[in-house]
C-alpha positions as CSV (number, residue, x, y, z in Angstrom):
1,X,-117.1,-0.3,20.4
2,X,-113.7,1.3,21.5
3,X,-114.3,4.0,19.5
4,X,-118.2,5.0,20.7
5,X,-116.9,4.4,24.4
6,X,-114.6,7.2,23.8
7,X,-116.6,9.3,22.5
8,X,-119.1,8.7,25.6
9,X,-116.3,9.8,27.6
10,X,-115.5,12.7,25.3
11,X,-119.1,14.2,25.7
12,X,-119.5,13.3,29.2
13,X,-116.4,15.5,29.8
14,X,-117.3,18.2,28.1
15,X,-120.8,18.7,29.2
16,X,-119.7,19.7,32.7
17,X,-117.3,22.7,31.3
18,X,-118.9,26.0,31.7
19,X,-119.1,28.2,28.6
20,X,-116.5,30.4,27.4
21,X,-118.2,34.1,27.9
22,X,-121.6,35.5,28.0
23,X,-122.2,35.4,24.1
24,X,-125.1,33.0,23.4
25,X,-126.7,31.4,20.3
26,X,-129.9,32.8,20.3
27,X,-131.2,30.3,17.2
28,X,-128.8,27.8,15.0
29,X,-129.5,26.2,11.6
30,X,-126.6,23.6,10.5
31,X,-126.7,21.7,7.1
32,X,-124.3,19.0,6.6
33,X,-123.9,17.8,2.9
34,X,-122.5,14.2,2.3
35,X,-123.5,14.0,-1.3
36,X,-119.7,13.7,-2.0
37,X,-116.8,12.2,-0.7
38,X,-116.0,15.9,0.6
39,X,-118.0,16.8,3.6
40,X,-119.7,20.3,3.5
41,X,-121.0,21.6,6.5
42,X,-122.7,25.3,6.6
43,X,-123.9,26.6,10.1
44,X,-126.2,29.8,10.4
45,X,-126.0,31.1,13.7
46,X,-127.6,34.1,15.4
47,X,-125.5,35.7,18.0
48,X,-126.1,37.7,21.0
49,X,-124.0,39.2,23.8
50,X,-126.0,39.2,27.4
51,X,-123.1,40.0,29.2
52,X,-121.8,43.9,30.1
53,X,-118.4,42.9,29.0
54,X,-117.7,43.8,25.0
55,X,-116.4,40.9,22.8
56,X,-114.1,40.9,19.4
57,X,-114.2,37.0,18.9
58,X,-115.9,34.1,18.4
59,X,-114.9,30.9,19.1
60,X,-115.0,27.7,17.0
61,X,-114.5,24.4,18.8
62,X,-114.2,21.1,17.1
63,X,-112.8,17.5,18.3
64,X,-109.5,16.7,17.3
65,X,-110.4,13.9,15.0
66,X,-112.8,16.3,13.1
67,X,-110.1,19.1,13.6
68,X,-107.4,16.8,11.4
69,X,-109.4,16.4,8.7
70,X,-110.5,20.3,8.7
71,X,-109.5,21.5,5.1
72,X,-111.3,24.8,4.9
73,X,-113.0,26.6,7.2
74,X,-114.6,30.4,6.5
75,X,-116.7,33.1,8.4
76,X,-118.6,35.6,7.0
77,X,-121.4,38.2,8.5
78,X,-123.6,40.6,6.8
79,X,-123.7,43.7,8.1
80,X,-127.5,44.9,6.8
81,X,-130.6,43.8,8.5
82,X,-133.9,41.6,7.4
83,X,-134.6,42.6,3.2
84,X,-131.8,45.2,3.3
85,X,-129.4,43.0,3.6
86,X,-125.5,44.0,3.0
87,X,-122.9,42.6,1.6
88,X,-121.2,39.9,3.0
89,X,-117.8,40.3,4.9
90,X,-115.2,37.2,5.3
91,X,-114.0,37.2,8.3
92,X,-110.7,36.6,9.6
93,X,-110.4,33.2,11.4
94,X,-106.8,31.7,13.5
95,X,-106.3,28.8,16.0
96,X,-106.0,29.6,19.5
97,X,-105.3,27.4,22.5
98,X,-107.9,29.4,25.5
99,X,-107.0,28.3,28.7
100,X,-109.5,26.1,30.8
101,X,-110.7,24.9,27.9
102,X,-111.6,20.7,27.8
103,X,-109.3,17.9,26.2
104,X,-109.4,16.8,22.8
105,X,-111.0,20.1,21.2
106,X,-109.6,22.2,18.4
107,X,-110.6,25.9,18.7
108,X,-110.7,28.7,15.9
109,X,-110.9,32.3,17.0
110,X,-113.1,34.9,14.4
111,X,-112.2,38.0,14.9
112,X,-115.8,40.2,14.3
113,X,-115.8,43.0,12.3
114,X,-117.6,45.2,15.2
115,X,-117.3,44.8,18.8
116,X,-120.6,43.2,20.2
117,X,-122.0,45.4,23.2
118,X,-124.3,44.3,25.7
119,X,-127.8,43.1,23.6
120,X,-125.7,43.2,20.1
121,X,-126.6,40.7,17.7
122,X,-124.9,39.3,14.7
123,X,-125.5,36.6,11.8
124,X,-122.7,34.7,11.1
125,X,-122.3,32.3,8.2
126,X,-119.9,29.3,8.8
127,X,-118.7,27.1,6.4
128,X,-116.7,23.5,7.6
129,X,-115.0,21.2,4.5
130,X,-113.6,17.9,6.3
131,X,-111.7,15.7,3.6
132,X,-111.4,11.5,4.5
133,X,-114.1,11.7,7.2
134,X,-116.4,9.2,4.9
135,X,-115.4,5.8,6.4
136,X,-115.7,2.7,3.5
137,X,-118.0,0.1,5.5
138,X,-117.1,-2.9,4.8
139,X,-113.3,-1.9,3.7
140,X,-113.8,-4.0,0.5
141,X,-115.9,-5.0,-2.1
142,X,-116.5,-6.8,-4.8
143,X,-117.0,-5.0,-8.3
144,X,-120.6,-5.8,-8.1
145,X,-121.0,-4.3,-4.7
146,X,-122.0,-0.9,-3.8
147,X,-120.0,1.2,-1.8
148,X,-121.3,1.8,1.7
149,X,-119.8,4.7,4.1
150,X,-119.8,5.6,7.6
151,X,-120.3,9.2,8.6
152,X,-119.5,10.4,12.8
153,X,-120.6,13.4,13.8
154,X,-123.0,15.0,16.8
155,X,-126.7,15.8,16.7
156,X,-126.0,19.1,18.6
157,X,-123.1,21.6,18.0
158,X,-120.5,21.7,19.4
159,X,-119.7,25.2,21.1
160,X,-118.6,27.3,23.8
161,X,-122.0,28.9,23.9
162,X,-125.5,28.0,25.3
163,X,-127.4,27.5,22.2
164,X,-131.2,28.4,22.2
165,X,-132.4,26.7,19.2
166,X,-130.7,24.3,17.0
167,X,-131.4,22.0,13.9
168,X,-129.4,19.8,11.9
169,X,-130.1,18.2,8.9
170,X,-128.1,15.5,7.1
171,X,-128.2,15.2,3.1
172,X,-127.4,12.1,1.4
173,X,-126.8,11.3,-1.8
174,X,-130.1,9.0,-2.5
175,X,-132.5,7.5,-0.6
176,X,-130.6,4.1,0.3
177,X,-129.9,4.5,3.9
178,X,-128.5,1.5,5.7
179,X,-129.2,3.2,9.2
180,X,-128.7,6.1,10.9
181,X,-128.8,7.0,14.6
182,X,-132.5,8.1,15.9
183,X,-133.0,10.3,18.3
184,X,-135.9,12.4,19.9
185,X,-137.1,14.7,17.0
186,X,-135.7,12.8,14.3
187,X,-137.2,12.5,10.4
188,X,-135.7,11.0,7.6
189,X,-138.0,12.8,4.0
190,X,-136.2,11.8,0.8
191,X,-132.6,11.9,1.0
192,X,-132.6,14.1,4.1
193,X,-131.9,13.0,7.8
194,X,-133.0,15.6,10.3
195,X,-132.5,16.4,13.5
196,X,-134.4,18.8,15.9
197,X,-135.4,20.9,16.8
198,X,-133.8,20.8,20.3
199,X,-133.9,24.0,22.8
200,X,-131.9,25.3,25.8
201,X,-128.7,23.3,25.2
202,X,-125.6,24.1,27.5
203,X,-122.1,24.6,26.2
204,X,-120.1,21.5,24.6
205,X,-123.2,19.7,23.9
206,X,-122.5,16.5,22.2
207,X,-124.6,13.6,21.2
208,X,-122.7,11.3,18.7
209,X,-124.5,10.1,15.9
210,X,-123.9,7.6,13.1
211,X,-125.1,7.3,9.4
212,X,-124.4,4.5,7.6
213,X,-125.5,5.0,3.6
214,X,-124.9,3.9,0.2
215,X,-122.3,6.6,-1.7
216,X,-121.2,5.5,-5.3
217,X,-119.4,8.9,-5.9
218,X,-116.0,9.0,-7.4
219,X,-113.5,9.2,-4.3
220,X,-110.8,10.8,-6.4
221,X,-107.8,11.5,-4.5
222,X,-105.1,13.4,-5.7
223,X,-102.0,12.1,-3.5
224,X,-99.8,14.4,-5.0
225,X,-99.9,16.6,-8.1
226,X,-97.4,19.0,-8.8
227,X,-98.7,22.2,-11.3
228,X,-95.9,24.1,-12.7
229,X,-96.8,27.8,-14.4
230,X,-93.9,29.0,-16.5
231,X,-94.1,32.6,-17.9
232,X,-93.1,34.0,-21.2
233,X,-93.2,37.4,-21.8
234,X,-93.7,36.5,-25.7
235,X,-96.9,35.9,-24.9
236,X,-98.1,32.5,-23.6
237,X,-98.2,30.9,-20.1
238,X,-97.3,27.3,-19.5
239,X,-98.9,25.2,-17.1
240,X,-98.4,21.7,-16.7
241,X,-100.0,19.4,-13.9
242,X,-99.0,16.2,-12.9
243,X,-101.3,13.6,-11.0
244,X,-101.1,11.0,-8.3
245,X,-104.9,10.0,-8.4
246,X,-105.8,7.4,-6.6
247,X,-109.5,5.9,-5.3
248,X,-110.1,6.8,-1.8
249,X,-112.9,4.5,-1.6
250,X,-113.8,1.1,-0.6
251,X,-111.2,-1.3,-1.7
252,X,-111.7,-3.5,-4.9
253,X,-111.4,-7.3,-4.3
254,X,-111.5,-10.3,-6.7
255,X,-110.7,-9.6,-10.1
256,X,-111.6,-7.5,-12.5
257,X,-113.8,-8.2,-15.4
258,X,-113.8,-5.9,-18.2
259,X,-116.3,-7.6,-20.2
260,X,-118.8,-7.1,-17.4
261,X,-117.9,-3.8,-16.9
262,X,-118.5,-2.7,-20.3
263,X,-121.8,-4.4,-20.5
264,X,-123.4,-3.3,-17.2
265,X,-121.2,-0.4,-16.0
266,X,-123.7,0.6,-13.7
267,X,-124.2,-2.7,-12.0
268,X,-120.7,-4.2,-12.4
269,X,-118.8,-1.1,-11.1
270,X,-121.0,1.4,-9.7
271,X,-118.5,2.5,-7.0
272,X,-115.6,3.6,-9.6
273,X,-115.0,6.3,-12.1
274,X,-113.8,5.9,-15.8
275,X,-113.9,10.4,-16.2
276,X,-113.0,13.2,-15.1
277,X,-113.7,16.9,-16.0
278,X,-111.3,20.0,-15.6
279,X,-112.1,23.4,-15.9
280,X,-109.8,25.1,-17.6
281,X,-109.8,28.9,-18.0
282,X,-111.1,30.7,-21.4
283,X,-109.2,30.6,-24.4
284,X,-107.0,27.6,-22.9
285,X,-105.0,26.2,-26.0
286,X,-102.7,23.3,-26.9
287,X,-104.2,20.8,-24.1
288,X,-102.8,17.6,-23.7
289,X,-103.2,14.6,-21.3
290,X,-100.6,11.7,-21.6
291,X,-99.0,9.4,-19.3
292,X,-95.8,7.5,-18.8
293,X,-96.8,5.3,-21.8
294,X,-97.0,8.3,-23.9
295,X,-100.6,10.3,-25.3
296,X,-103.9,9.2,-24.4
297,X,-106.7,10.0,-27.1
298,X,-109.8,9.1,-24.2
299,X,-110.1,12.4,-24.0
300,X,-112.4,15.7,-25.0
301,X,-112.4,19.2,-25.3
302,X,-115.2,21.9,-25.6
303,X,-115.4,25.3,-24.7
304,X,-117.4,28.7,-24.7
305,X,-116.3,32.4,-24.2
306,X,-116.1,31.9,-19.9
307,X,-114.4,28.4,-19.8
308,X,-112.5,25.2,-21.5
309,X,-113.9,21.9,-20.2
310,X,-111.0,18.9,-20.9
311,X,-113.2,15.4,-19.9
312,X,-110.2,12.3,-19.5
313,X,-110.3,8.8,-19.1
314,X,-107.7,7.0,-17.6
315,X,-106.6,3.9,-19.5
316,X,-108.4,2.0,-17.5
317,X,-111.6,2.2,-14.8
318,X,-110.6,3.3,-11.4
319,X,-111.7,1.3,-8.4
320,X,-111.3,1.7,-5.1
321,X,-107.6,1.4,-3.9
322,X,-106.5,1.4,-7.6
323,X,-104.4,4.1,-8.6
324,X,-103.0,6.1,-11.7
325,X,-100.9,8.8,-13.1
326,X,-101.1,11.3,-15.8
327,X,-100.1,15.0,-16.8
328,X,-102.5,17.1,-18.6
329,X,-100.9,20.6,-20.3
330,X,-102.0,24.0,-21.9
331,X,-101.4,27.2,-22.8
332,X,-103.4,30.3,-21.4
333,X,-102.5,34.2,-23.7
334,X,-100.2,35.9,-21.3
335,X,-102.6,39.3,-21.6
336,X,-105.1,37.6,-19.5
337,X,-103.3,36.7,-16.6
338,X,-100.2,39.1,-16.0
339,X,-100.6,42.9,-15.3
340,X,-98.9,45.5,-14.1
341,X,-99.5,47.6,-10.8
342,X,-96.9,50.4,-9.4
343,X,-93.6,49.1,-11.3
344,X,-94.1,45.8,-10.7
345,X,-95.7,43.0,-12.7
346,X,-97.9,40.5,-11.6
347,X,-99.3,37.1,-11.8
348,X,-102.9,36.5,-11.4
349,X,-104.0,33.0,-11.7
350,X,-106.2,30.1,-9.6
351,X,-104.8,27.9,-6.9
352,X,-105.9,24.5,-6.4
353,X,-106.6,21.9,-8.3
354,X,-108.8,22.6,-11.9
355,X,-110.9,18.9,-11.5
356,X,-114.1,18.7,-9.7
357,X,-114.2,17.4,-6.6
358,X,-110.9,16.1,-6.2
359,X,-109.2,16.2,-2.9
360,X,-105.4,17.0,-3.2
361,X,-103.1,15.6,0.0
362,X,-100.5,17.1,-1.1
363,X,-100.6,20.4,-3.8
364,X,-97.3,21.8,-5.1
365,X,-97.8,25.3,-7.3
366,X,-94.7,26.0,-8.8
367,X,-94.3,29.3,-10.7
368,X,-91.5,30.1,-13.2
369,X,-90.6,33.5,-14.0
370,X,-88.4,35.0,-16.4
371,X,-84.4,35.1,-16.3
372,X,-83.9,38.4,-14.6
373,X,-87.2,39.0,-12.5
374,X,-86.2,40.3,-9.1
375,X,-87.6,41.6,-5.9
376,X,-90.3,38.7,-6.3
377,X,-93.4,38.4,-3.3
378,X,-96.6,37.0,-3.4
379,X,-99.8,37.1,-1.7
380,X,-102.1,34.0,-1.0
381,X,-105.5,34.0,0.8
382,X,-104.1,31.0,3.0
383,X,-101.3,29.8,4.6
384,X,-98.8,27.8,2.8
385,X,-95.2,26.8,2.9
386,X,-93.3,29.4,0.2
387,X,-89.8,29.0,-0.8
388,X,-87.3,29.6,-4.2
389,X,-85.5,27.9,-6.4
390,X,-83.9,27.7,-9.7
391,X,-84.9,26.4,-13.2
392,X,-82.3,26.3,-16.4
393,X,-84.1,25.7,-19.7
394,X,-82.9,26.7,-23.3
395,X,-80.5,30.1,-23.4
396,X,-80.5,30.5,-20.1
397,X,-77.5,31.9,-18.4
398,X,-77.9,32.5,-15.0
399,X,-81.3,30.4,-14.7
400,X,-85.2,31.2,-14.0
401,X,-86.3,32.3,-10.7
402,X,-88.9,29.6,-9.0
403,X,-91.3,30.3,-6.2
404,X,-92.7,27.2,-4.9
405,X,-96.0,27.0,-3.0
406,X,-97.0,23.9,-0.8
407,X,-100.0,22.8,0.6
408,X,-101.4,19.9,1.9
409,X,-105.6,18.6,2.4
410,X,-106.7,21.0,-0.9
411,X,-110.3,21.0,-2.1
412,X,-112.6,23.0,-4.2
413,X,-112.7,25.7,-1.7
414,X,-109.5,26.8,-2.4
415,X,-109.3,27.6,-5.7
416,X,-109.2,31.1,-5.2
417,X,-107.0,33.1,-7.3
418,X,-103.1,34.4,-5.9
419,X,-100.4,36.5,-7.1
420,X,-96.9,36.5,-8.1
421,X,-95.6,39.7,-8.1
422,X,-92.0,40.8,-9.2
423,X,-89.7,43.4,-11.6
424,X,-88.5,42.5,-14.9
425,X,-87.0,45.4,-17.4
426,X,-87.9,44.6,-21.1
427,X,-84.1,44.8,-22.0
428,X,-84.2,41.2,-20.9
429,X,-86.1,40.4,-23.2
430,X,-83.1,41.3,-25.9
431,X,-81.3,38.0,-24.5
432,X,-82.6,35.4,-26.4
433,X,-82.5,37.3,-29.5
434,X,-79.4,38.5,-29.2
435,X,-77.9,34.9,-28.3
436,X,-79.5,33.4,-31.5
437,X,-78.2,36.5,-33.5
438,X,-74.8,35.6,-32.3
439,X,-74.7,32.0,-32.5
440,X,-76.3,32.0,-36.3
441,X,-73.2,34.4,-36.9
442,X,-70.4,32.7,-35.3
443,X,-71.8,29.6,-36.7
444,X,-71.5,31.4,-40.4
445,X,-67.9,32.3,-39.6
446,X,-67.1,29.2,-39.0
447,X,-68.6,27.7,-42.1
448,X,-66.4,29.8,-44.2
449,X,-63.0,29.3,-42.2
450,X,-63.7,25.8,-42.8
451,X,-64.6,26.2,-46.4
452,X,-61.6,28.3,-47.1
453,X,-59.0,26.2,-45.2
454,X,-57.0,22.8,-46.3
455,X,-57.9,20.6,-43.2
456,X,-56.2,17.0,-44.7
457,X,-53.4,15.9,-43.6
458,X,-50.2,15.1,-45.6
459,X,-49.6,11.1,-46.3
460,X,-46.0,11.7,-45.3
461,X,-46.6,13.2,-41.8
462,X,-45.9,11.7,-38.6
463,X,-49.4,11.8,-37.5
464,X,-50.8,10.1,-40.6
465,X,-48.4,7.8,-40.1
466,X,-48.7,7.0,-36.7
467,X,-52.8,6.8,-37.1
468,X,-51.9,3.7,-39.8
469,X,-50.1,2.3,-37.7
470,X,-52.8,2.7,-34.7
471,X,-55.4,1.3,-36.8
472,X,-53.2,-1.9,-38.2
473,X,-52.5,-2.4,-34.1
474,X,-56.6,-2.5,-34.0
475,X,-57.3,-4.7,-36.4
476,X,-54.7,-7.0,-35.1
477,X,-56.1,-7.0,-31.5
478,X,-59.2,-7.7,-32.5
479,X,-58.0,-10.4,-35.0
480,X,-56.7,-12.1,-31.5
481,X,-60.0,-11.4,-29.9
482,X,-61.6,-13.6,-32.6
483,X,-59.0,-16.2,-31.8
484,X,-59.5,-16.2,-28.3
485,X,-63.4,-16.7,-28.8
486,X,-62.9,-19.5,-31.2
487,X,-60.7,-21.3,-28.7
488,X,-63.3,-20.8,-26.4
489,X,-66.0,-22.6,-28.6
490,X,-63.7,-25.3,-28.6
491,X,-63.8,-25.2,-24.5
492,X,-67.6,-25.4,-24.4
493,X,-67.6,-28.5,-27.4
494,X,-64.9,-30.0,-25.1
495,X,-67.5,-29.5,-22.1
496,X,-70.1,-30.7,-23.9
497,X,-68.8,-33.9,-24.7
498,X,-68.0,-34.9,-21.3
499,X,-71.7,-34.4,-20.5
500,X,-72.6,-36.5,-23.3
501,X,-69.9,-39.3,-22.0
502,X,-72.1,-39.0,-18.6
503,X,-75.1,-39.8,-20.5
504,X,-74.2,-42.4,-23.1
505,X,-70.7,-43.4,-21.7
506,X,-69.2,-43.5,-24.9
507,X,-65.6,-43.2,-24.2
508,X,-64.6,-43.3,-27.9
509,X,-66.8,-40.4,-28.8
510,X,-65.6,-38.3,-26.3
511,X,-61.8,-39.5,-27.2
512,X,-62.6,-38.2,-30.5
513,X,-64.1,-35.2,-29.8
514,X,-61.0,-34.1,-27.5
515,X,-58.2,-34.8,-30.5
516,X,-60.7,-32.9,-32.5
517,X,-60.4,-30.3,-30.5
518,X,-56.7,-30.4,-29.4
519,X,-55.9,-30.1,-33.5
520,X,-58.3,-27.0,-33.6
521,X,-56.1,-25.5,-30.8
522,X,-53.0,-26.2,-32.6
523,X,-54.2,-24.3,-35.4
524,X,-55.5,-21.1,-33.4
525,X,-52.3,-21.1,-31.4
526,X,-50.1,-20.9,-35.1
527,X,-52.4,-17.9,-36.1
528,X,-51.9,-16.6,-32.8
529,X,-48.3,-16.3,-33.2
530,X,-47.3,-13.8,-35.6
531,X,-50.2,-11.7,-34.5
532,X,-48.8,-11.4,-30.7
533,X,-45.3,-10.6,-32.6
534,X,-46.8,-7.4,-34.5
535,X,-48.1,-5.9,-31.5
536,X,-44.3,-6.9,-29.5
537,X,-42.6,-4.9,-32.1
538,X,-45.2,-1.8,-32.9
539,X,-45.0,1.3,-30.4
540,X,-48.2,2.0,-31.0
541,X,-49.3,-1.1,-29.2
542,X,-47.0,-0.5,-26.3
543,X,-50.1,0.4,-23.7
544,X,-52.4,-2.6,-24.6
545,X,-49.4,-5.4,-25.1
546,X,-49.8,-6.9,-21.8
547,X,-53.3,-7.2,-21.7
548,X,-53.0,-8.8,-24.5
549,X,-50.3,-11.0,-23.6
550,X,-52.1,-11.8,-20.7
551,X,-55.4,-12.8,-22.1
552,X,-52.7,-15.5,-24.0
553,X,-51.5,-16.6,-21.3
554,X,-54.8,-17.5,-19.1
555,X,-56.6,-19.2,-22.4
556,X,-53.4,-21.6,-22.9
557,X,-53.5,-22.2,-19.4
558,X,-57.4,-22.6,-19.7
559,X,-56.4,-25.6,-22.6
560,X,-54.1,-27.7,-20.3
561,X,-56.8,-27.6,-17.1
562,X,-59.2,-28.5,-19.4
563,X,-57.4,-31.5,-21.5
564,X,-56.5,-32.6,-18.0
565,X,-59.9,-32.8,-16.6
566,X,-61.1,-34.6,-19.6
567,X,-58.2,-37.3,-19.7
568,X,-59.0,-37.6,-15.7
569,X,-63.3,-38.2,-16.8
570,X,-62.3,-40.8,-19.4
571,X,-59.6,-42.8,-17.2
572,X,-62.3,-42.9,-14.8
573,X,-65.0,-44.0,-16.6
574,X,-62.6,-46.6,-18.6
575,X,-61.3,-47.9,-14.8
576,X,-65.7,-47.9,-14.6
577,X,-64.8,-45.5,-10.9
578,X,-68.3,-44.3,-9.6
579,X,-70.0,-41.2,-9.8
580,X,-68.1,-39.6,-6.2
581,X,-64.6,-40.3,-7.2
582,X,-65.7,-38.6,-10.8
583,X,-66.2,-35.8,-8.8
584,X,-63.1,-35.3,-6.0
585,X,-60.8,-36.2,-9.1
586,X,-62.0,-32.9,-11.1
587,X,-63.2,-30.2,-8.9
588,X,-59.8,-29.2,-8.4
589,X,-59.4,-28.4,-12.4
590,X,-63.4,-27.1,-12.2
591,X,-62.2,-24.5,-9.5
592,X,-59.2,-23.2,-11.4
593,X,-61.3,-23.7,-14.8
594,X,-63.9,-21.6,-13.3
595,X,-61.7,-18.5,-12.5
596,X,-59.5,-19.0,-15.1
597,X,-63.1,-18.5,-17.9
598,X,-64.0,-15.5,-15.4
599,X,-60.5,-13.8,-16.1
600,X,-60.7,-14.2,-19.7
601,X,-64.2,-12.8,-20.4
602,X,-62.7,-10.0,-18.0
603,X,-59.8,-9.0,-20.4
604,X,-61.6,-9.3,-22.8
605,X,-64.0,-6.3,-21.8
606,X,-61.1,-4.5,-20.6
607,X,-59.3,-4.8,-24.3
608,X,-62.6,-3.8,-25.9
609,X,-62.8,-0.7,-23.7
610,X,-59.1,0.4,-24.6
């Protein structure tokens, strides 16, 4: 309700704003295609100037929550008349901001080919892409639900100008039609809503209407996908896309059942997609499409002299909200693609996205020239954000010059074909080879320096002699790490019999278990011995001594907490002392007993790591 009271005050607003000039629309046909989840609208409309005044420009208007959504938007007039028709001219089109204009508008200026006099006429042909203007309704479904959509938009269009005549019709994608707003001259014939014809309309006409229909489409939305085109001037071009894809439809709720899906995909997942085709260019080679996980074999290729199709399957059916990414790579022969024109070399390749209706949010086209192009420019048929940077890859000295394209709301429409353009001198192309020549001969020097030369080293030297004694000081340390470890053993059996005395409260078990132990310790402190007494008199061992000495030091220290916190648990359970007293009797020794293991398995690391 907030939404339709707005737009009652939107139109009540505009409809008391005088037009812009004395241009009128003498007769308007508009056609607005929702058979995908990318929103086509074409507009026909015949001009005419009544005023004296001569005009350059035509003006678009549309609301601001159309204008956000606005992805494309072209202009073109043909310049012959009835069944000797012309050919057709793009025009250019920019935003302005007139003055005096209404709130909330949007407004596109098309700058006409020919001045319009007084009584001039002209045909132009308007073409409107919106992406994300197909509202899910309800948000979710279920995976045996179709997916319903909401589509806003006004009976009558929105312009500056009187309009004479005007019709609108609405396609959808089937018959199914939950409702749709009905107003005075309103039909609904197949799949086809329309509207009109209404006559002597004033400027910024608006009458809001709303179609609510069934639309089972695959909402693929690319979030982000990055394509990368790397040159070689040995004859291939690289490109390499990587895929955000995500569904832009209504949510999935509930789980998923695959077994349904595969027996009734129709019925049990009608709203998602399990495919999609790309169309790559002819001759495309070497295609792959893999994920994170590694190759995917869901995949086919065909082709014919004008294309490559690649068809993919994700690893699994995508429903809405559900998302997924992927790369997909090929190889195109460099002769079709790069030229040369006036000194200079140049790219010509397709922007956008290769997939069928997929809507990109955000597009990055990163091209890679060779080491040592310069004086690089480009030319695109649409804005977009340009910058450099640099890429290394094998034999590369000074790195690869990248120029970077970004767009954002890509569909369809624009993949139109750009250019790189830059200078490279063919001596370059010498580098490689002559770095590989150079290498493979060094590399053959070498081999026969090394063959011809006596690399051992004399038993009597100082270094031989001083490595022995390196490695004995190696084997000794970690003959004391061993130690170390066993005595720990004996900690944890020690441990472990207290527990056991808490749940049997045998105190002669446990007695016998810590003698046990306190013989084991006698033996691993013997070995211990003349072991610490090698590495006090080697040189070699000067650097990792007190580590060691340490490490000695905290385990023996370890031993006497820990015999005292056992004789303290069997006093206490022989004087039959309750659980508390257990407790404030040893947590002093449990504190220091605690560190003390932390320090140990600390020097331990550090000794391995010297």
């Amino acid at each position: 309700m907030g939404s339709r009271f707005a737009i009652f005050l939107f139109s009540i607003a505009i409809l008391s704003t005088s037009a812009l000039s004395d241009l009128f629309i003498s007769k308007l046909d508009r056609r607005i295609d929702l058979t995908s989840h990318i929103v086509r609208v074409t507009s026909t409309l015949k001009v005419e100037n009544a005023g004296p005044g001569v005009v350059s420009q035509f003006m678009l208007a549309f609301p601001d929550y159309q204008a956000k959504n606005l992805a494309y938007l072209s202009a073109s007039s043909n310049e012959g008349k009835g069944k000797t028709k012309g050919s057709t001219v793009i025009l250019p089109i920019e935003i302005v901001q007139p003055e005096g204009m209404p709130p909330n508008l949007t407004f596109y200026s098309v700058n006409l080919l020919k001045d319009l006099g007084k009584g001039d006429r002209l045909t132009l042909d308007v073409l409107e892409v919106f992406t994300h203007s197909l509202e899910p309704f309800p948000k979710e479904i279920t995976q045996a639900d179709v997916q319903l959509v909401l589509f806003q938009d006004s009976a009558l269009y929105l312009s500056p100008y009187q309009v004479i005549v005007q019709s609108l019709s609405v396609r959808v994608p089937s018959p199914r039609v939950e409702s749709y707003t009905k107003l005075q001259n309103t039909k609904f014939v197949d799949s086809e809503i329309k509207y009109g014809p209404y006559e002597n309309l004033p400027a910024f006409s608006y009458n809001p209407i709303i179609v609510h229909f069934e639309n089972n489409r695959p909402f693929a939305v690319a979030q982000e996908l990055i394509r990368e085109i790397e040159i070689s001037h040995w004859g291939n071009v690289q490109v390499t896309e990587h895929y955000t894809l995500v569904h832009g439809g209504a949510r999935n709720k509930g789980e998923f059942s695959r077994f349904e899906y595969q027996a009734r995909p129709t019925i049990r997942g009608a709203s998602s997609f399990k495919s999609l085709v790309a169309r790559l260019p002819p001759r495309a080679h070497s295609v792959y499409y893999r994920d994170e996980i590694g190759n995917i074999s869901t995949s086919h290729l065909w082709g014919d002299p004008r294309k490559t199709e690649l068809e993919i399957e994700p690893r699994y059916p995508i429903f809405g909200g559900w998302r997924t990414s992927f790369t997909i790579g090929y190889g195109l022969p460099l002769q079709d693609f790069l030229f040369e024109s006036e000194g200079k070399r140049f790219l010509n390749i397709s922007f956008g996205c290769p997939m069928n209706e997929v809507i990109i949010d955000d597009l990055i086209m990163k091209v890679v020239l060779p080491e040592g192009s310069k004086e690089i420019s480009v030319s695109v048929p649409f804005p977009t954000k340009q910058w450099q940077e640099i890429k290394y890859s094998h034999l590369d000295i000074v790195g690869r010059p990248v120029f970077v394209l970004q767009k954002n709301n890509v569909v369809p429409e624009h993949n139109m074909h750009f250019q790189v353009y830059y200078k490279f001198s063919n001596l370059s192309l010498l580098q490689e080879p002559l770095m590989l020549i150079l290498g493979f001969f060094f590399l053959f020097i070498a081999c026969i320096v090394y063959m011809h030369s006596d690399m051992s080293i004399s038993k009597s030297s100082a270094s031989y002699l001083a490595k022995l004694q390196w490695d004995e000081v190696q084997a000794t340390v970690q003959r004391v790490q061993n130690i170390v470890n066993r005595c720990l053993l004996v900690h944890d059996k020690l441990e472990a019999s207290l527990r056991d005395l808490s749940r049997t409260g045998d105190v002669q078990a446990c007695k016998a278990a810590r003698k046990a132990a306190d013989g084991l310790l006698k033996e691993y402190a013997k070995e211990l011995k003349p072991l610490l007494g090698f590495l006090q008199s080697a040189s070699q061992a000067a650097h990792i001594l007190p580590k060691v000495e340490e490490l000695i030091s905290k385990e023996e220290e370890m031993q006497e907490r820990l015999m005292l916190k056992h004789s303290t648990v069997v006093d206490c359970y022989e004087k039959k002392s309750g659980g508390r007293v257990i407790e404030n009797r040893v947590a002093p020794h449990q504190q220091r007993l605690t560190a003390l293991r932390q320090e140990v398995d600390d020097l331990l690391e550090i000794i391995d790591e010297i």
